[in-house]
C-alpha positions in Angstrom: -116.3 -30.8 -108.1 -120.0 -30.1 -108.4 -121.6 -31.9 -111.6 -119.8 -34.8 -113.6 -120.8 -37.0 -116.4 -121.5 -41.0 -116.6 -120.5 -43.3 -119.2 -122.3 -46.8 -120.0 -120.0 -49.7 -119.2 -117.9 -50.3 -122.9 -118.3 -46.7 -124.2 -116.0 -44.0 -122.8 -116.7 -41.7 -125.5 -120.1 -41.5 -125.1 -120.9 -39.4 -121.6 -124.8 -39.4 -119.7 -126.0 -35.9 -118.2 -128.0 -38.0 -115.7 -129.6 -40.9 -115.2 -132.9 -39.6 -116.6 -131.4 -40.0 -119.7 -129.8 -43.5 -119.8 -130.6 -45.3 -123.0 -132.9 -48.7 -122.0 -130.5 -51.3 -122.4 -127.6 -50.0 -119.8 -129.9 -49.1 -116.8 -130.2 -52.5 -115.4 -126.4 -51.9 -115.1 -126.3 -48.0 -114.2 -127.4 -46.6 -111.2 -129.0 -43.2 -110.0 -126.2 -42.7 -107.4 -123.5 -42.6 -110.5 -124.7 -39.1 -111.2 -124.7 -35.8 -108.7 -126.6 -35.8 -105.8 -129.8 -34.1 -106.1 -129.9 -33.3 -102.1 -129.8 -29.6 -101.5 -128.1 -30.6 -98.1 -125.5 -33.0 -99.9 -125.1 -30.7 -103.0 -123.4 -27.6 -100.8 -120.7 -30.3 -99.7 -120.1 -31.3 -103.2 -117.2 -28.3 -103.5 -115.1 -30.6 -101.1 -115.1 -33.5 -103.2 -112.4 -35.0 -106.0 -112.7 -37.6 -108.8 -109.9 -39.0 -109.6 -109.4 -41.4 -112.7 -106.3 -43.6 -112.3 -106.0 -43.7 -116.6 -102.4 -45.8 -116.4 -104.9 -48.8 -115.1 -108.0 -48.0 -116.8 -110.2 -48.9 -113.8 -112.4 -45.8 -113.7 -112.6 -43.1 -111.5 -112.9 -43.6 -107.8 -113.9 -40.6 -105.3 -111.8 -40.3 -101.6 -113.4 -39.2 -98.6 -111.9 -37.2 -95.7 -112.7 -38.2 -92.2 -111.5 -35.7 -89.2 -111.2 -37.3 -85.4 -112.6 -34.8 -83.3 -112.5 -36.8 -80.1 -111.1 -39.9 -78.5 -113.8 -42.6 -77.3 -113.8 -42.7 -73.5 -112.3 -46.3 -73.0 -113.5 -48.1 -69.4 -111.6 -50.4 -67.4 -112.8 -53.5 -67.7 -113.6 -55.5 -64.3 -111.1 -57.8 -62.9 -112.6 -61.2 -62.6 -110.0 -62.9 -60.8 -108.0 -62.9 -58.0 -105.3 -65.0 -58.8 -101.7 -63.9 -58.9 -100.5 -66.3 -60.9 -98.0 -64.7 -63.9 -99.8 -64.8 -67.3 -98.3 -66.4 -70.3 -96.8 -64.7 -73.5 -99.7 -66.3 -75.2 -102.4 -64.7 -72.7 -100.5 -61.2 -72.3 -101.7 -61.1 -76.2 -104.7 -62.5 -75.4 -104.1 -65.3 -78.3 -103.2 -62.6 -81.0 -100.5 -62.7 -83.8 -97.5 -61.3 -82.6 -96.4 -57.7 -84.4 -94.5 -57.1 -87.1 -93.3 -54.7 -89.5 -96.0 -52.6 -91.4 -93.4 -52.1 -94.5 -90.7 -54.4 -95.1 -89.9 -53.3 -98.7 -88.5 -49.9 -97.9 -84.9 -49.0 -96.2 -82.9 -45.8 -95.3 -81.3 -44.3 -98.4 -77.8 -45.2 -98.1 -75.1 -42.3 -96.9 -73.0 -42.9 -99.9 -75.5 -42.2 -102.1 -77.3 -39.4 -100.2 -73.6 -37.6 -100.1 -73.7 -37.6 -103.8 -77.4 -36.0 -104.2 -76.3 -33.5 -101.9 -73.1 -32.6 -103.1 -74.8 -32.1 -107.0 -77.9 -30.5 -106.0 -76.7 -28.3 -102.5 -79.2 -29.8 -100.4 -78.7 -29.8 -96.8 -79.2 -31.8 -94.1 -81.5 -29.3 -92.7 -83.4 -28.1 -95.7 -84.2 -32.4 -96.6 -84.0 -34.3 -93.6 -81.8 -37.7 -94.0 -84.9 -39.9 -92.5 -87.3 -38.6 -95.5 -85.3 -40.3 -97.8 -85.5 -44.3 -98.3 -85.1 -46.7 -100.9 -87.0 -50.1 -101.6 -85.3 -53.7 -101.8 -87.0 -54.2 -105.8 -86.0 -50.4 -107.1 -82.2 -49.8 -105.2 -81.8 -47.3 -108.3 -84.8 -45.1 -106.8 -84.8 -43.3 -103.7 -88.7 -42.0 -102.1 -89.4 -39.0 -100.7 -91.7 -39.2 -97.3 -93.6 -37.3 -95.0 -92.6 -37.4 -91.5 -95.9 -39.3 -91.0 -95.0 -41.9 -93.9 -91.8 -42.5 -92.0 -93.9 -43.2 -88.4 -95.8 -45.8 -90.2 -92.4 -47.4 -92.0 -91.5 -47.7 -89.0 -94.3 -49.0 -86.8 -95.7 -52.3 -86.6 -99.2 -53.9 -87.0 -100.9 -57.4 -86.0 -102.8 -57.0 -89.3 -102.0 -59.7 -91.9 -102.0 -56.8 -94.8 -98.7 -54.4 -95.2 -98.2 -51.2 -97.1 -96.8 -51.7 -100.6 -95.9 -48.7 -101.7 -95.3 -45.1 -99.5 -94.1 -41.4 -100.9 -92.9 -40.4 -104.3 -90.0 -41.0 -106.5 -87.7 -38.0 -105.9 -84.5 -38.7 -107.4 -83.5 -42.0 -109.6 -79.6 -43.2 -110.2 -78.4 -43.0 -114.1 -75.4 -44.7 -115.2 -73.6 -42.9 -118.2 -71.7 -45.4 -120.1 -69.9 -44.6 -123.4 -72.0 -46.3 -125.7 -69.6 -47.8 -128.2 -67.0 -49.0 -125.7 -67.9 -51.6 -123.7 -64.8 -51.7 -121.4 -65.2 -47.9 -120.9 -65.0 -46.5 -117.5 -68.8 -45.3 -115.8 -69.1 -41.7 -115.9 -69.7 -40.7 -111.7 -73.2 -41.8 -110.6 -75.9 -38.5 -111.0 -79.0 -38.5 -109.9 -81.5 -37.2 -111.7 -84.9 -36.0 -110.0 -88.3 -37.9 -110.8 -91.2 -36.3 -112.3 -93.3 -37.6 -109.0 -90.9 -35.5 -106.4 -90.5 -32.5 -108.7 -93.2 -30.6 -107.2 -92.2 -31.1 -103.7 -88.0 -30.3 -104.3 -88.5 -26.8 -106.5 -88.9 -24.9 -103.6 -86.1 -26.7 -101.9 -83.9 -26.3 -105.1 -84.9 -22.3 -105.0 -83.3 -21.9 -102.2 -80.2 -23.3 -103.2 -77.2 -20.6 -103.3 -77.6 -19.1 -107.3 -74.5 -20.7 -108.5 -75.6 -24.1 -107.4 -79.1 -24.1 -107.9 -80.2 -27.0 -110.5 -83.5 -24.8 -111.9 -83.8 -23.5 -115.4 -86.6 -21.0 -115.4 -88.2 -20.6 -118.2 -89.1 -17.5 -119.1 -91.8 -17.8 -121.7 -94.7 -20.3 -122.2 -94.3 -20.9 -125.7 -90.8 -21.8 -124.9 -92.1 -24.3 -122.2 -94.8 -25.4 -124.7 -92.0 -26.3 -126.8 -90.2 -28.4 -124.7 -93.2 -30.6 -123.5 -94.0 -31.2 -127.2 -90.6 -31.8 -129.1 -89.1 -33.6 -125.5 -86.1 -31.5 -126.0 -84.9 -27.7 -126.5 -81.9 -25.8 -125.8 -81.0 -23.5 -123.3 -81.0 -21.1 -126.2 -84.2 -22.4 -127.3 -85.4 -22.0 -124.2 -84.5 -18.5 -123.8 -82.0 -19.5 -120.3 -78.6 -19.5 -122.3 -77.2 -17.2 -119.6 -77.3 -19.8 -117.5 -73.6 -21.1 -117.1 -73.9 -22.3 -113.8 -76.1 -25.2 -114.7 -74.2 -28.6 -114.4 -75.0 -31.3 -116.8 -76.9 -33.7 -114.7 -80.7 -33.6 -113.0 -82.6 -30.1 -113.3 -86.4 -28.9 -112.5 -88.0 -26.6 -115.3 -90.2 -24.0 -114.3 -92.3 -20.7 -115.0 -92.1 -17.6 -113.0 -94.9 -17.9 -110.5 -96.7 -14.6 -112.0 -97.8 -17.3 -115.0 -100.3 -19.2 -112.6 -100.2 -22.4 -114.8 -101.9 -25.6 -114.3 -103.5 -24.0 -110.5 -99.8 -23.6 -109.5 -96.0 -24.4 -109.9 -94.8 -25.7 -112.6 -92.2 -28.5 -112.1 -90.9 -30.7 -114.7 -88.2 -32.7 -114.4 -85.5 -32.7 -116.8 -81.6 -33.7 -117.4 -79.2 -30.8 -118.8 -76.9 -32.7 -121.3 -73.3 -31.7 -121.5 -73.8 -30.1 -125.4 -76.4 -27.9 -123.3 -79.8 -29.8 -124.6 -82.3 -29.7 -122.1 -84.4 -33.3 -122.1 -87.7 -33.6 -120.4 -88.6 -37.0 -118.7 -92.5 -36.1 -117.9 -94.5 -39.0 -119.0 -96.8 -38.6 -121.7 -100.2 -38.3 -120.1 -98.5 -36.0 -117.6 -96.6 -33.9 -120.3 -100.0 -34.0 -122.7 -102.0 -32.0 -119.4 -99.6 -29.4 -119.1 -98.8 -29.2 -122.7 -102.7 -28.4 -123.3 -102.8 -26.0 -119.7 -100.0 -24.2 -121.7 -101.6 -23.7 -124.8 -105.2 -22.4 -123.0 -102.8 -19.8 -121.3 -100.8 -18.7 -124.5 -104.9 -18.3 -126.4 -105.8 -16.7 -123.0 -103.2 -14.0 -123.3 -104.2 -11.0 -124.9 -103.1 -10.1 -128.3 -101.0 -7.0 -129.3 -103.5 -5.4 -130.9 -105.8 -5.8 -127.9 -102.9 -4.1 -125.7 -103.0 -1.3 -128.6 -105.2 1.6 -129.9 -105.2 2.0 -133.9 -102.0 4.3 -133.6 -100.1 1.8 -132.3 -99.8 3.8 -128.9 -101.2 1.3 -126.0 -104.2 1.6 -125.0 -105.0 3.6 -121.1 -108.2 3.5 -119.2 
């Protein structure tokens, strides 16, 4: 990110070049440092940079800031100012501070039962997704996070600190409950677990290396056909030009493009559920489904045109 644009406080739609240019009445509530650094020494760092703008809340964008330890403070022993050997007490071994506790105490290891089912659908081993990257929280037992290794250190460490993490990693998989919907004394369907849109990137490339006939991944082979499922919500297997794909259980899947497409700066991942009549349903939320819908359709005009790829003859064209 090298340049971006300002809006005045109330008018989203309306966006300032730079501050030069701020109508009268909003500069007593905009400042300079809103816009671009001018700084040639600050400008050539700009490339390292990221806006991001939480929309879901509607607070505005925000900008993060990477810091990178290079070295540890030398630390010096402090003198000893008495002599006395008398044992200190609990209270003065922590020199009057609160006593540790838990950093997270929302979040708890998935439960085997319900890990044994995730990997038994999906063919996920123990070694390709580690048992301890997987927890659930006490408000959302339906939903189970994926963590880094260093997430897990710090739901498991504990802090003096009167504050405590609310929320860590992303939502990889979330339970669904078929019932028959006209019986209310029918029997559950098993538990399946389908995968969240917020963990779909991270498990493709697990799922890909899933053995073919278990491998819960429709790839799609076609962006119109991937242009139509983010639009409509649903398409076939047909429709979506994968109906050779009999080994697809009904249940959780990740669509996808073949990597050559380079869409949206990298893998595509959409999570999805495969219904048993073989309808393919997407469950990407709308702003997140809108994005890639729109990176789709700026690849499809990008692409070039059969008469581009073609002389007059209809031969194609050589250099």
């Amino acid at each position: 990110l090298q340049t971006w644009t300002v809006s005045p406080p109330g008018d989203a739609a309306t966006h300032i070049d730079k501050y030069e240019d701020t109508p009268e009445q909003y500069k007593m509530k905009m400042l300079s440092s809103m816009w671009p650094p001018t700084d040639e020494s600050i400008k050539t760092q700009l490339t390292h940079c990221r806006r991001f703008f939480p929309h879901d809340l509607n607070a505005g964008g925000f900008f993060v800031a990477a810091f990178e330890k290079l070295s540890d403070d030398v630390v010096e022993s402090a003198p000893e100012e008495s002599t006395s050997t008398e044992k200190p007490t609990a209270d003065q071994r922590r020199g009057g501070r609160r006593e540790a506790k838990p950093i997270c105490k929302e979040y708890f290891p998935c439960p085997k039962e319900s890990l044994d089912v995730i990997r038994e659908f999906y063919g996920i081993t123990e070694d390709m997704l580690p048992s301890e990257l997987l927890w659930c929280r006490k408000d959302q037992p339906k939903k189970v996070f994926l963590l880094s290794k260093a997430a897990v250190r710090m739901v498991n460490s504990k802090t003096r600190s009167p504050f405590r993490v609310a929320n860590l990693g992303v939502r990889a998989f979330q339970l669904v409950e078929i019932k028959h919907p006209k019986d209310e004394n029918a029997a559950k369907a098993p538990p399946n677990w389908r995968i969240g849109q917020d963990g779909a990137p991270a498990l493709l490339p697990l799922l890909n290396t899933v053995a073919e006939d278990k491998r819960q991944v429709i790839e799609i082979p076609s962006l119109e056909a991937l242009a139509q499922l983010l639009e409509k919500k649903e398409a076939t297997l047909e429709e979506l030009g994968c109906g050779d794909r009999k080994t697809l259980k009904p249940g959780g899947t990740i669509a996808t493009l073949p990597s050559s497409f380079g869409v949206h700066g990298g893998a595509v991942a959409v999570a999805c559920m495969l219904a048993q009549s073989g309808k393919v349903q997407c469950y990407m939320d709308k702003l997140q489904a809108g994005a890639l819908l729109q990176a789709v359709k700026d690849a499809i005009a990008a692409k070039p045109s059969q008469a581009d790829s073609t002389g007059s003859d209809g031969k194609e064209a050589s250099s």
